[in-house]
FIDRENFI-321238 format. One line per 2 residues: number of its first residue (from 1); for each residue x, y, z of N, C-alpha, C. Coordinates in steps of 0.1 Angstrom, whole numbers, plus 2048, in hexadecimal, padded with zeros to 3 digits. Example, Ala and Ser with C-alpha at 12.3 -4.5 7.8 and 13.67 -1.06 7.14 Angstrom:
2
1) 884/7C7/84E/87B/7D3/84E/884/7DF/84E ~ 880/7EA/847/889/7F5/847/881/800/84F
REM end
This chain:
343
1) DBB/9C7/580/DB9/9BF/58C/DB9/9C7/598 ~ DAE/9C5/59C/DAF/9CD/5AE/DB9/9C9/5B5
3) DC0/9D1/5BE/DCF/9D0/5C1/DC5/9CD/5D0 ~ DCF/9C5/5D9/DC9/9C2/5E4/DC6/9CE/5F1
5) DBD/9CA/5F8/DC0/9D7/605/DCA/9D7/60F ~ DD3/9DE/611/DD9/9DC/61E/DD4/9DE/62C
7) DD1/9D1/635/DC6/9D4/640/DCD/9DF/64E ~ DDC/9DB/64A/DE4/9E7/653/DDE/9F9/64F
9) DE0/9F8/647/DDE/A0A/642/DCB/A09/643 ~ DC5/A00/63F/DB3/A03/646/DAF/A05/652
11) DB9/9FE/658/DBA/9FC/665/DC0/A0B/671 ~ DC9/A0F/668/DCC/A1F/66D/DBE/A27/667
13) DBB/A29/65B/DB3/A35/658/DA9/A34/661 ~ DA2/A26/664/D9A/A24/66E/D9A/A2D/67C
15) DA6/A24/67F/DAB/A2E/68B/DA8/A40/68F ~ DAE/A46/681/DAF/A51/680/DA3/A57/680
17) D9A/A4F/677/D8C/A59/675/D81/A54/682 ~ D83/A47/68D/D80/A47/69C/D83/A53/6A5
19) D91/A58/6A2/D95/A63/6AC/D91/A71/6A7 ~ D8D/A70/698/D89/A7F/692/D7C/A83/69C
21) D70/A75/69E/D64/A72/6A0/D65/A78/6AC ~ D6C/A6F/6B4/D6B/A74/6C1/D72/A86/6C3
23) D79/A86/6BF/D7D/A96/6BF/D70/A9F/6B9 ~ D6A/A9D/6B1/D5F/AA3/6AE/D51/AA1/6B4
25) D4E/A94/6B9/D48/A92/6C0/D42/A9B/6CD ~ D50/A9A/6D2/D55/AA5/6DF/D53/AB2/6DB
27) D4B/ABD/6D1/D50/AC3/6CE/D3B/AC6/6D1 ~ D3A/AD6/6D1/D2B/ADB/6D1/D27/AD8/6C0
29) D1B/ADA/6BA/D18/AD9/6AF/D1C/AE5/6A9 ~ D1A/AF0/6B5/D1E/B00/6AA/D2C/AFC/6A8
31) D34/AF5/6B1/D41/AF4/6AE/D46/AEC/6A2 ~ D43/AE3/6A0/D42/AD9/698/D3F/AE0/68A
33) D32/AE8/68A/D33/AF3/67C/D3D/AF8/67B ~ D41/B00/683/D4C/B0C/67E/D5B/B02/679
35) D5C/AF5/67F/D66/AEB/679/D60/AEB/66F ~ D54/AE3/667/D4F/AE0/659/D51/AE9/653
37) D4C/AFB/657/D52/B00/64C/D60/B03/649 ~ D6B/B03/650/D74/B04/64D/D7E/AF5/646
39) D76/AEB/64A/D78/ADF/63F/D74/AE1/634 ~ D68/AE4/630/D64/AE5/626/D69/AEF/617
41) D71/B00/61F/D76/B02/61B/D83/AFC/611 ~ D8C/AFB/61C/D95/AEE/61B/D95/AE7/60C
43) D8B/ADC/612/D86/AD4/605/D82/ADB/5F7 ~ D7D/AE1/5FD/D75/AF0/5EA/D85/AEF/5E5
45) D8F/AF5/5EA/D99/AF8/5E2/DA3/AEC/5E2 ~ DA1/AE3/5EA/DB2/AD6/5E3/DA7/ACE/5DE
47) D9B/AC9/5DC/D90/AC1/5D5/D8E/AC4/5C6 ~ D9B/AC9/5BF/D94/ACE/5B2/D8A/AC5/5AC
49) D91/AB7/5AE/D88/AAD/5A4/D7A/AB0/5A7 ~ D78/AAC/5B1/D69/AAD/5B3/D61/ABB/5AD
51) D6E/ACA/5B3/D64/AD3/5B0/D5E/AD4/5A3 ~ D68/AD4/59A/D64/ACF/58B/D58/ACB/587
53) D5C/ABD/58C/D4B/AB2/58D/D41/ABB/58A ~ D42/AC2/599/D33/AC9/59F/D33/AD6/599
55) D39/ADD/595/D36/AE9/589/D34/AE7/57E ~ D37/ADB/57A/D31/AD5/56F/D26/ACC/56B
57) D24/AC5/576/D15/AC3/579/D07/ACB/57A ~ D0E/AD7/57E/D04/AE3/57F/D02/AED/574
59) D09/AE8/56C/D08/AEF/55F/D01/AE5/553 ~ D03/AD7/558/CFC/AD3/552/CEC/ACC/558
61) CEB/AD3/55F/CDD/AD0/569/CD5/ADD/566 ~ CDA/AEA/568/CD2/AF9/560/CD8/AFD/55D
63) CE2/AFB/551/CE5/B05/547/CE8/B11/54A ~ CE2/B18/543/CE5/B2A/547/CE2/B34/554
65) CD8/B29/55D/CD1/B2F/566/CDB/B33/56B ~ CE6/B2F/574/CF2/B35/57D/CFA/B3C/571
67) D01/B44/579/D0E/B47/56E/D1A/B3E/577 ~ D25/B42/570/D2D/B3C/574/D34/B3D/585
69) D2F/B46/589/D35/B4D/595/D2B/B48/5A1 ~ D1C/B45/59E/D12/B40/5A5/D12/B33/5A8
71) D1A/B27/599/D1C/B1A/59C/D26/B1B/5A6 ~ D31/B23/5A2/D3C/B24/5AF/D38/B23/5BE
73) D30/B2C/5BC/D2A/B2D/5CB/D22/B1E/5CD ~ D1B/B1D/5CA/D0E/B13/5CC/D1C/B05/5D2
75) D21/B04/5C7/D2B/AF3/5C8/D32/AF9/5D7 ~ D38/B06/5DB/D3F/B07/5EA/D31/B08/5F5
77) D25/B06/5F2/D1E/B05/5FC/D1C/AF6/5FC ~ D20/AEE/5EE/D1C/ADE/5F2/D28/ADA/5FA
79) D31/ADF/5F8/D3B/AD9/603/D39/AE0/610 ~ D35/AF0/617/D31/AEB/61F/D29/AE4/629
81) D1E/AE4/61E/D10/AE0/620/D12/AD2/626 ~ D1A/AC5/61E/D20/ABC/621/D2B/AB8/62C
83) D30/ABA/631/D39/AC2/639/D34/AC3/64A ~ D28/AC9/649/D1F/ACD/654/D16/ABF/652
85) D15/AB9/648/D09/AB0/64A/D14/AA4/653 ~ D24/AA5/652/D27/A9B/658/D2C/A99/664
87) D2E/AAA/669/D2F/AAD/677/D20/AAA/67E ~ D10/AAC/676/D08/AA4/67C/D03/A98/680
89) D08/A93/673/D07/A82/676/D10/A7B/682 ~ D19/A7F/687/D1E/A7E/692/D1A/A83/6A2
91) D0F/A8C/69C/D06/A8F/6AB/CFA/A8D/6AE ~ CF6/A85/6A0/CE9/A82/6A2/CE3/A79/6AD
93) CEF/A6D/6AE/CE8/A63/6B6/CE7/A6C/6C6 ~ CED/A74/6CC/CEB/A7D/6D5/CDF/A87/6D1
95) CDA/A8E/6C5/CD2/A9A/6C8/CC4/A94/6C2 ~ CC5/A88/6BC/CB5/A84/6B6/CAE/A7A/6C2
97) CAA/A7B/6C4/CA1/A6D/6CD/C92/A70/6CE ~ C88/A62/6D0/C7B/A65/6D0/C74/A72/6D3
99) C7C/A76/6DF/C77/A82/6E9/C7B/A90/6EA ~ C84/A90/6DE/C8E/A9B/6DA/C8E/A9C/6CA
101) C89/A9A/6C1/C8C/A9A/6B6/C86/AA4/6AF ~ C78/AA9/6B7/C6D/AB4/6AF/C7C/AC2/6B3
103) C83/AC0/6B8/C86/AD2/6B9/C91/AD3/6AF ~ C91/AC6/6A6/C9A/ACA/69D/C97/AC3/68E
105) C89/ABB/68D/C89/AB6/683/C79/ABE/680 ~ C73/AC4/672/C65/AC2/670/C64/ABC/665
107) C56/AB4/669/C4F/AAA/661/C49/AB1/656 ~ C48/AB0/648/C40/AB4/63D/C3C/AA8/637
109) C2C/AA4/632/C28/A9B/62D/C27/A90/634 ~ C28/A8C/641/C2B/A83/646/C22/A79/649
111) C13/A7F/646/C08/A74/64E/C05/A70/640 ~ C0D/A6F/637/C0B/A67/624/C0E/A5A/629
113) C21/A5E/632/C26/A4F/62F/C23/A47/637 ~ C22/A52/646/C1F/A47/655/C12/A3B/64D
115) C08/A48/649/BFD/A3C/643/C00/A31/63B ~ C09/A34/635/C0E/A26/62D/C16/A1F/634
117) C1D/A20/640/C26/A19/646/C22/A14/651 ~ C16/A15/656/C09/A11/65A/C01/A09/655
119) C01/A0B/64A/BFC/A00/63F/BFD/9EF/640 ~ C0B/9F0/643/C12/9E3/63F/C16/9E0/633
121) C1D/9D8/631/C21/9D5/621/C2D/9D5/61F ~ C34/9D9/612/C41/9DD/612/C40/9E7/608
123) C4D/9F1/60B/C4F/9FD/60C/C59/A00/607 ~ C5D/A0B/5FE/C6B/A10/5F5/C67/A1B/5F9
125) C78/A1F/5FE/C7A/A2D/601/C81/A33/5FC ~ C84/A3F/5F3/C8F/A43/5EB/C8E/A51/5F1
127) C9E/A57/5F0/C9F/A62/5EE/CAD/A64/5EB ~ CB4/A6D/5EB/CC2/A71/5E1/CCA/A76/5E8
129) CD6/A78/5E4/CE0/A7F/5F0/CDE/A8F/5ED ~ CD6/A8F/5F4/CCF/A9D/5F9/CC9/AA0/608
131) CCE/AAE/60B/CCE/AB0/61B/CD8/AA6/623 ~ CD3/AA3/62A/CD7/A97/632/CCF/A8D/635
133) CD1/A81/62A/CCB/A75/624/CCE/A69/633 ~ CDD/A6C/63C/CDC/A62/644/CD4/A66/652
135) CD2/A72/654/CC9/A73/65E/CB8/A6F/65B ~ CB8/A70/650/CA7/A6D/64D/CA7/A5B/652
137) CB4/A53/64C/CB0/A45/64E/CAE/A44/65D ~ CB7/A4D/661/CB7/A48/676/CAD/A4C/679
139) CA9/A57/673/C99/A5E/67C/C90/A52/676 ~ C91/A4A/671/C82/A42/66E/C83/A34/674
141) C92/A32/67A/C90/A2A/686/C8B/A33/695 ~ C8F/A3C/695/C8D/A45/69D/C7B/A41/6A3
143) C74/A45/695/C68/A46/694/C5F/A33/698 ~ C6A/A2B/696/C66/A20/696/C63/A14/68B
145) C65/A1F/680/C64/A16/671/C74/A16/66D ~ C7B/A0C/672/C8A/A0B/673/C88/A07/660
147) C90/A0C/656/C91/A02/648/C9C/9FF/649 ~ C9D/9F5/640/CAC/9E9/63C/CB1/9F5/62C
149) CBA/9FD/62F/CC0/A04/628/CCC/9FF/61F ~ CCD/A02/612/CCF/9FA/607/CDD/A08/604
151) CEB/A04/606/CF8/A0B/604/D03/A03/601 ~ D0C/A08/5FA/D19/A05/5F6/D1F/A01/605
153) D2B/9F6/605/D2E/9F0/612/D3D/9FA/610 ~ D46/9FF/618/D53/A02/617/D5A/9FD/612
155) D63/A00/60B/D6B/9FC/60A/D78/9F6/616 ~ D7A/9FF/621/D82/9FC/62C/D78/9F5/634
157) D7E/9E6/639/D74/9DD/63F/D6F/9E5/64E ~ D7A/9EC/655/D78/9F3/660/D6E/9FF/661
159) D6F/A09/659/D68/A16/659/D58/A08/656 ~ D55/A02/648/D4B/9FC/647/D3F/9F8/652
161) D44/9EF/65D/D44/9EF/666/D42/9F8/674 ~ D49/A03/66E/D47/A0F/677/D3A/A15/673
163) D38/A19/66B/D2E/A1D/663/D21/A18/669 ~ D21/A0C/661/D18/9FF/667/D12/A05/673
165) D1A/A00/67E/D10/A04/688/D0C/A10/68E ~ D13/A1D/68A/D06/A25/689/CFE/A23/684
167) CFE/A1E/679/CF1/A25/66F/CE5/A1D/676 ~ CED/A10/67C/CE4/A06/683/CDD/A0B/68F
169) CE4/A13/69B/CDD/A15/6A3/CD0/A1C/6A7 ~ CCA/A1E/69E/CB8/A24/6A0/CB3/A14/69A
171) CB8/A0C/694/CAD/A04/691/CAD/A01/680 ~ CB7/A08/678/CB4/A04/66F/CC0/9FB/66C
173) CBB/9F1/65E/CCA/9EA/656/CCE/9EC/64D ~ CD9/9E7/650/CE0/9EA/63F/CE1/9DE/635
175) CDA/9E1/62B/CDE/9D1/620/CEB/9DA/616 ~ CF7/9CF/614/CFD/9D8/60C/CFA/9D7/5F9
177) CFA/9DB/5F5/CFA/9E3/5E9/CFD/9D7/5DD ~ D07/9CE/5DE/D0E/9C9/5D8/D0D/9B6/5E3
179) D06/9B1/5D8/D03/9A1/5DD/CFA/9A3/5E9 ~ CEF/9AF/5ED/CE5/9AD/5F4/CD7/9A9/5EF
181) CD5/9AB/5DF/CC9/9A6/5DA/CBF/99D/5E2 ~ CC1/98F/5E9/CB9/987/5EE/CB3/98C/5FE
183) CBC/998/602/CB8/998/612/CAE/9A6/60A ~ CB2/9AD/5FE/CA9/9BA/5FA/C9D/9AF/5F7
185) C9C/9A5/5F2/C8D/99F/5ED/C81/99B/5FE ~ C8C/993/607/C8A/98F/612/C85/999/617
187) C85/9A6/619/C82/9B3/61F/C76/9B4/61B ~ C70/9B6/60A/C63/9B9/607/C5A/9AF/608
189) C5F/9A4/60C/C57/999/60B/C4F/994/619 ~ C58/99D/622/C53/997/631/C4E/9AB/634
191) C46/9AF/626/C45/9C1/62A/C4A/9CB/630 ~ C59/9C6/633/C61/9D0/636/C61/9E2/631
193) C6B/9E8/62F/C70/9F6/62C/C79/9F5/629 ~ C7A/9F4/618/C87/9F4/615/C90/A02/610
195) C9D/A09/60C/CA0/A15/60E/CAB/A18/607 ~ CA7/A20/5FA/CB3/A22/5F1/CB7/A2D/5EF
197) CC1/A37/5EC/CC7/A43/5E5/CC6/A3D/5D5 ~ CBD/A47/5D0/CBA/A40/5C2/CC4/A4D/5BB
199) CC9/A4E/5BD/CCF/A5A/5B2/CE2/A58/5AA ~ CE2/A50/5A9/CF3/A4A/5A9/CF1/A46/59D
201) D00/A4B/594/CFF/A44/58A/CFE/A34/58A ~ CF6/A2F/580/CFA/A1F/57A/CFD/A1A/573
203) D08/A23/56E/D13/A1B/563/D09/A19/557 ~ D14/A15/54E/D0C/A0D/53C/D02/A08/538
205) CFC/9FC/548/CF3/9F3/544/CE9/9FB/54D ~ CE8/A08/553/CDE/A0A/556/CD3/A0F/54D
207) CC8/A15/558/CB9/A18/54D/CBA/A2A/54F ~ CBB/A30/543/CBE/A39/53F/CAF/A47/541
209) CAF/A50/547/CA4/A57/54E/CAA/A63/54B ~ C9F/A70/547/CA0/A79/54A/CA5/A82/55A
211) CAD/A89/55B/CB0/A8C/56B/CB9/A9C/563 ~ CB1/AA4/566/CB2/AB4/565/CB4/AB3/555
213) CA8/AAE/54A/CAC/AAE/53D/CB7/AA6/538 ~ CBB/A9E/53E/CC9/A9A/539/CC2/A8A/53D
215) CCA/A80/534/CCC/A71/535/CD3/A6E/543 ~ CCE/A69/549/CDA/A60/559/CD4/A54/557
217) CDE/A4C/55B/CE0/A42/55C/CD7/A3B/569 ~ CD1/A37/56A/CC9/A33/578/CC6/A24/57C
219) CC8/A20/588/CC6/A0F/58A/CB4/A0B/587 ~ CB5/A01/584/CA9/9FD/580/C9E/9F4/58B
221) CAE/9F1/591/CA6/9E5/598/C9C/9ED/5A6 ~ C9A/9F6/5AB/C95/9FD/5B3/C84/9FC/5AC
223) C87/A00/5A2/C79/A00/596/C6E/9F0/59A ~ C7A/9E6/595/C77/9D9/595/C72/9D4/5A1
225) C79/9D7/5A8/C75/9D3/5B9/C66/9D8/5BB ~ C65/9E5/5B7/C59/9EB/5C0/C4B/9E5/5B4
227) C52/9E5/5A9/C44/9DD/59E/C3E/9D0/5A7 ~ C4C/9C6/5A4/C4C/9B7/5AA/C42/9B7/5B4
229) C44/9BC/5BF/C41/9B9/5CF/C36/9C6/5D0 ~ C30/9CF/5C5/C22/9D8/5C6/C29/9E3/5D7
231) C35/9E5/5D6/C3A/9EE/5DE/C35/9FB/5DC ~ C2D/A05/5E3/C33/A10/5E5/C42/A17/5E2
233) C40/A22/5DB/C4F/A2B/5DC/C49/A37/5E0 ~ C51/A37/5EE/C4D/A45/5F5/C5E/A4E/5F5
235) C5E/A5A/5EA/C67/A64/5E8/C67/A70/5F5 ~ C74/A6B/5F7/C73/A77/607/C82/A80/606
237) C84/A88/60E/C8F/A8D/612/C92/A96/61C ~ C9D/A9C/620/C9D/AA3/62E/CA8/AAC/62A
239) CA5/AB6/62C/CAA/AC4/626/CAD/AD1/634 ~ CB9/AD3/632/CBA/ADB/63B/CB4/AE9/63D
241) CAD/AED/645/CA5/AFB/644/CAD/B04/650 ~ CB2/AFF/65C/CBB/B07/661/CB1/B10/66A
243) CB5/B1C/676/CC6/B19/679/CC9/B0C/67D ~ CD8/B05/679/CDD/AFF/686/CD8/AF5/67E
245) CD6/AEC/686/CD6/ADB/684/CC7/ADB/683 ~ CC0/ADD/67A/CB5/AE2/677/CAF/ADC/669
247) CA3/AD1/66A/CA0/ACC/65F/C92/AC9/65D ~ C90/ACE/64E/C82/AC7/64C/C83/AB8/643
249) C7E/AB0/648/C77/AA0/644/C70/AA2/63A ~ C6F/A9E/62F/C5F/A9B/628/C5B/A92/620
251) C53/A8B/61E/C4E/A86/614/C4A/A8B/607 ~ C4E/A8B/5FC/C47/A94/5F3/C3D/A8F/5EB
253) C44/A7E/5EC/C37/A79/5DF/C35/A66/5E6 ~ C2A/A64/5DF/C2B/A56/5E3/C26/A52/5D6
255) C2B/A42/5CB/C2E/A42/5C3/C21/A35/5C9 ~ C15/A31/5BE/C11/A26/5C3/C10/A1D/5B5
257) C19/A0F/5BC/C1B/A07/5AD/C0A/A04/5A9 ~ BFE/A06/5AA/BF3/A05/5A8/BF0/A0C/597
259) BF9/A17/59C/BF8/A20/58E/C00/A1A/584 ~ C05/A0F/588/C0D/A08/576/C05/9FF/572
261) C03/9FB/568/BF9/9F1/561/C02/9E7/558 ~ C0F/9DE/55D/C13/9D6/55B/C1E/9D9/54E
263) C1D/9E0/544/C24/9E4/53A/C32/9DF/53F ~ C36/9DE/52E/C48/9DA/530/C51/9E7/536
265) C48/9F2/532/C4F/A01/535/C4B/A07/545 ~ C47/9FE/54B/C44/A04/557/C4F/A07/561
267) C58/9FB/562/C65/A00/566/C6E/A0E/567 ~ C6B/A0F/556/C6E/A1D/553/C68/A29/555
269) C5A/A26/554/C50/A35/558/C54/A36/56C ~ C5A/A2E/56F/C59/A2F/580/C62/A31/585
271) C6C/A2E/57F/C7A/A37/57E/C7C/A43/57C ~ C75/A4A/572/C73/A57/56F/C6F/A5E/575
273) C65/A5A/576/C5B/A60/582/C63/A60/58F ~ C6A/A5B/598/C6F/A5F/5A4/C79/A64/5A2
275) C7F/A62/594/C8E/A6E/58F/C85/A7B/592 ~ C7D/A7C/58C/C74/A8C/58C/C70/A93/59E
277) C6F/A88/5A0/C6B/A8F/5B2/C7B/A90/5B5 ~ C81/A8A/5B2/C90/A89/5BD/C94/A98/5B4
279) C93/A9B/5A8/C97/AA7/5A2/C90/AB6/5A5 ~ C83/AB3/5AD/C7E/ABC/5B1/C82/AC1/5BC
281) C83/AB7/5C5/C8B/ABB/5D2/C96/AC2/5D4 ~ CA1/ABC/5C7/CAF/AC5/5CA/CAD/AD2/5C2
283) CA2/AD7/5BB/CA6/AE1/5B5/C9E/AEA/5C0 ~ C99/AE6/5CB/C95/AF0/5D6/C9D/AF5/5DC
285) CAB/AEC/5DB/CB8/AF3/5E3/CC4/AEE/5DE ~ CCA/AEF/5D3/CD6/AEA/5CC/CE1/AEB/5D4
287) CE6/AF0/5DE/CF1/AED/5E3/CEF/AE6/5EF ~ CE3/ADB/5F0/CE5/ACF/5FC/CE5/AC2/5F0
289) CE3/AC4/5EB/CEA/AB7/5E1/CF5/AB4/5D4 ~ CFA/AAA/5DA/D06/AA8/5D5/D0D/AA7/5C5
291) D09/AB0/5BF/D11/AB6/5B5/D1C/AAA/5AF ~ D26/AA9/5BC/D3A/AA3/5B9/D3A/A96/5B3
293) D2A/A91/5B1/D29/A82/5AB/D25/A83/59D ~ D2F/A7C/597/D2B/A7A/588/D1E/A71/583
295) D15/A7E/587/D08/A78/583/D00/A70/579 ~ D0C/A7D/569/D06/A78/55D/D13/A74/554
297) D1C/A68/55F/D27/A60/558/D26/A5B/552 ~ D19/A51/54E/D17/A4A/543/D0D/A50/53E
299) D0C/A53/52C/D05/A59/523/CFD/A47/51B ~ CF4/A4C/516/CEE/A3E/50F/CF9/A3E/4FE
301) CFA/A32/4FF/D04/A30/4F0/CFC/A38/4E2 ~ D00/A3B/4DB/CFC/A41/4D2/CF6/A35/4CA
303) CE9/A33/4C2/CE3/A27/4B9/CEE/A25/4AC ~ CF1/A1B/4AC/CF6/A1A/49F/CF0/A17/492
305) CF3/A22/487/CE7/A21/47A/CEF/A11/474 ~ CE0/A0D/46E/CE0/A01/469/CE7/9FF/45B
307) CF0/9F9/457/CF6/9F7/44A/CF1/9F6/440 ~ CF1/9FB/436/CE3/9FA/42C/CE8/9EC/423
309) CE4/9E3/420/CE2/9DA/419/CE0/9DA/40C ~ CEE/9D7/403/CEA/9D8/3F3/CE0/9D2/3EB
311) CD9/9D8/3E5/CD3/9D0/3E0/CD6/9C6/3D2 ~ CCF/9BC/3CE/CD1/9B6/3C3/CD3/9BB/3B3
313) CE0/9B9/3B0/CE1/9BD/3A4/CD6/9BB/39B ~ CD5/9C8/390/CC7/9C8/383/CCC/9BB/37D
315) CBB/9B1/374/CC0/9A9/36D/CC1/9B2/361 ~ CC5/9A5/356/CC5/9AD/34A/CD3/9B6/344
317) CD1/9B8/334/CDE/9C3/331/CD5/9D1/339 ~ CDB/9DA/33C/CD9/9E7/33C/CDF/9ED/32F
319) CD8/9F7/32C/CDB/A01/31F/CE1/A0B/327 ~ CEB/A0F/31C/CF3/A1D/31E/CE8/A25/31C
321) CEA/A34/320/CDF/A3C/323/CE7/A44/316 ~ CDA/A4C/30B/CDD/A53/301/CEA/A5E/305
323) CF2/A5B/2FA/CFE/A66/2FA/CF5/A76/2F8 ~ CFA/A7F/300/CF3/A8D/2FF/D00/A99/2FD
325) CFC/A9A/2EC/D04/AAA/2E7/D01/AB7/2EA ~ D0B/ABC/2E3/D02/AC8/2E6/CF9/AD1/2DD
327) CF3/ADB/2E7/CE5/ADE/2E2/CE5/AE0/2D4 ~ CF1/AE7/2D0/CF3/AEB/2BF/CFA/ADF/2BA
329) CFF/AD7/2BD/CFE/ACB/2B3/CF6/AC4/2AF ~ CF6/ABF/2A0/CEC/AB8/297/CE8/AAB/2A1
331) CDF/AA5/29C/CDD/A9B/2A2/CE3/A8E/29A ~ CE7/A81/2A7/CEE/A7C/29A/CE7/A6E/291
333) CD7/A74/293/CD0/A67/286/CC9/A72/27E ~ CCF/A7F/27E/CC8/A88/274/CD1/A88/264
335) CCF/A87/25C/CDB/A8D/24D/CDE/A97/24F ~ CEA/A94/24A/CF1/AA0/24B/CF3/AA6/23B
337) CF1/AB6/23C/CF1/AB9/232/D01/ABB/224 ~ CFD/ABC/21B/D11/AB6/217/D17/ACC/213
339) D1E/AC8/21B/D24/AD9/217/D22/AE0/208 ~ D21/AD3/1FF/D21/AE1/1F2/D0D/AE1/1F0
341) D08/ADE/1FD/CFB/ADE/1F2/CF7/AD2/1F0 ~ CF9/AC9/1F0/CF2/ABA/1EE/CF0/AB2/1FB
343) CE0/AAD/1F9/CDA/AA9/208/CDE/A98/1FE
REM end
């Protein structure tokens, strides 16, 4: 049974992480790194659990490619990598705006999607927690094509809420994750932009995809949505190229449900297929995505072999099968000859 929340203790952490904000807020961006990295440190060494995760995930994502001393490294650059991505999210609403955004963002692929977002219609946007996934949603309010972004709600009703309206202030929404289904249908229906991180495990009953050779678990309904409603899926992401607060945008693929032809398995070929682009992306730079999540927690059940069924007893007697002596014994419907000489 879930044990209740205490609204007193949400209500402090709240607190606490408002004054982190504002302390960091106040703070230059180069300043703000040189804190990320020394958080992130920090974290590398009292975070065993996670580190685990993420060295383990990377061993089972390329095998031999790293040695062991390389995953090391790679997993302390996802925590700083991470780390920095949160001292930016906190300055973005100050350093991005219409008129200011080119000296820190470049566009790759971009006149694919505007054209389709131009289009009209409705629209699936996927990408993964790679680079910095919440600056991409604000830059496309930024841009004007605000989407209704599809996430897990907090747990603390306060931070929730906190959250909330940044993410809100360029223009985009948030549907939450859990009992939003009918406002996600309402979206494609009036051609909105709708906006998922497709890369999270989904448990037992999910649909099971290749993702770096290995089985993951993957939600389905992203698949369903974009079949249903003849959605575009446009795969994007935003990767840090640096120095500094320094990023490239891009589109890499646009998925057009045109190319499915109704099949029961289409669900599944379209799932795979944007597992494959989201897999291409992070292997361009493995330490801006996040490793520390148990990607491949759920394995598909093993088939269970079928019980073989006896069959029906033979009718009839069966015969005993001839008694067999040996080679030098007589046979026994031959005469035997009588020891003195008489047959």
């Amino acid at each position: 049974m879930k044990r209740p929340r205490r609204r007193a203790l949400d209500y402090l952490v709240y607190l606490a992480i408002r004054l982190f904000v504002g302390v960091a807020q106040a703070l230059t961006i180069e300043q703000s790194y040189d804190f990320a990295r020394v958080l992130a440190a920090v974290l590398y060494r009292v975070d065993a659990r996670h580190r685990k995760i993420g060295l383990e995930n990377l061993r089972l994502a390329f095998g031999d490619r790293y040695t062991e001393f390389e995953r090391d490294e790679i997993i302390q650059g996802v925590y700083r990598h991470f780390c920095m991505m949160l001292m930016e999210m906190l300055h973005i609403p100050r350093k991005l705006h219409p008129t200011t955004w080119r000296e820190r963002i470049t566009l790759v692929g971009e006149a694919l999607a505007v054209d389709r977002l131009l289009k009209g219609g409705p629209i699936i946007m996927l990408s993964g927690h790679f680079g910095n996934w919440e600056m991409a949603g604000y830059m496309f309010g930024v841009f004007g094509f605000p989407p209704h972004s599809v996430a897990r709600a907090l747990d603390n009703p306060y931070l929730d809420g906190f959250l909330r309206r940044f993410r809100e202030r360029s223009g985009q929404r948030m549907i939450p994750k859990k009992g939003g289904y009918d406002q996600m249908l309402a979206v494609l229906r009036d051609g909105g932009v709708l906006s998922f991180l497709a890369d999270q495990d989904a448990g037992e009953r999910g649909m099971f995809v290749e993702f770096f050779g290995r089985p993951a678990s993957t939600h389905k309904a992203i698949a369903l949505l974009a079949l249903e409603h003849r959605a575009p899926v446009v795969v994007g992401y935003a990767r840090r190229v640096g120095p500094g607060f320094r990023y490239e945008v891009g589109c890499e693929e646009i998925i057009d449900p045109d190319e499915w032809t109704g099949t029961a398995d289409d669900a599944r070929l379209l799932t795979q297929r944007y597992t494959n682009i989201l897999e291409t992306i992070i292997r361009r730079d493995p330490e801006q995505y996040l490793w520390l999540h148990r990607r491949w927690k759920h394995q598909p059940k093993p088939k269970k072999r079928p019980t073989p069924v006896p069959g029906p007893a033979p009718s009839g007697r069966v015969r005993n099968p001839p008694r067999q002596g040996r080679p030098d014994a007589p046979s026994l419907t031959s005469r035997t000859s009588d020891p003195r000489g008489r047959s």
